[in-house]
Residue, then its C-alpha position, 0 to 999 in steps of 0.5 A: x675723314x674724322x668721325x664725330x665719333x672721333x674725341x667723342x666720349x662713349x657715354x656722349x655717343x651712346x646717349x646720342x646713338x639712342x636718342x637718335x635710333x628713338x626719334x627715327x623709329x617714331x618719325x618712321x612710324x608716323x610717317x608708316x601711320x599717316x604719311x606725314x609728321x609734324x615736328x617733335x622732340x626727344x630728350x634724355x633727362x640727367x638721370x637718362x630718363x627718355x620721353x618724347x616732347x610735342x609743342x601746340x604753337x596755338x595757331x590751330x590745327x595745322x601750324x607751320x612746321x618751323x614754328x612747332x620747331x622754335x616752340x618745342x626749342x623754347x622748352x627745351x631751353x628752359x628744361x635745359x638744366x635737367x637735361x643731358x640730350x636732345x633731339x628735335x625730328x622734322x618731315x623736310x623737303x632737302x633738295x627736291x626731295x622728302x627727308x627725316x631730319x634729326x638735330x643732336x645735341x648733348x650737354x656733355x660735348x661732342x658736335x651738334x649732328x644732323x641726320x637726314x634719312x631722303x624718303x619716297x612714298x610708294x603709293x600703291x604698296x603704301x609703304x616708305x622707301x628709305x635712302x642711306x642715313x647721312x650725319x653731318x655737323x651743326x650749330x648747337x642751339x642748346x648748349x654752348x661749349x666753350 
């Protein structure tokens, strides 16, 4: 079976690797803090500067989760120029089931990738059980390659 890492440049992979290890740590981290998070974004700046983004859709204090999604898409999309990678985390129901999703993508090639990390919360030792790490590919939404 290929790896994305197959054909993938070292530089490619190394920005993804840590875009990626960034983004779960924080979703761990809030979901550690409050059992929850709403969706939130990572990006390497061309010069590989790392910040974490935040979008306010304007809909109040509990806006749905896929229209904090399509906001935090909107700047991105229009910050892509000076951008090198991204990185868009969400809280997500899979199958029954609670999950860290992490979509990937970089301007220099390589496959857009989805991570998902399954997770239960175990109440009375309030803590966060994890499941294996599954990476598979998905539709670019940044960067078109030809």
């Amino acid at each position: 079976m290929r790896s994305w890492r197959d054909g993938t440049s070292e530089r490619v992979q190394g920005d993804l690797d840590g875009l990626a290890g960034a983004a779960i740590d924080a979703a761990q981290h809030f979901l550690h803090r409050t059992g929850e998070f709403y969706p939130f974004g990572m990006v390497l700046s061309s010069d590989g500067e790392a910040r974490m983004l935040g979008a306010d859709p304007g809909l109040g204090e509990h806006p749905e989760s896929q229209v904090v999604i399509d906001s935090l898409y909107v700047g991105i999309l229009a910050d892509r120029e000076a951008l090198r990678a991204v990185a868009v985390a969400a809280d997500v129901r899979v199958d029954g089931s609670d999950a860290i999703r992490v979509r990937l993508e970089h301007r220099h090639g390589g496959p857009a990738l989805e991570i998902l990390i399954r997770y239960t919360k175990r109440r009375f030792r309030k803590r966060m059980e994890y499941r294996q790490m599954t990476v598979s590919d998905t539709d670019r939404q940044v960067w078109t390659i030809q």
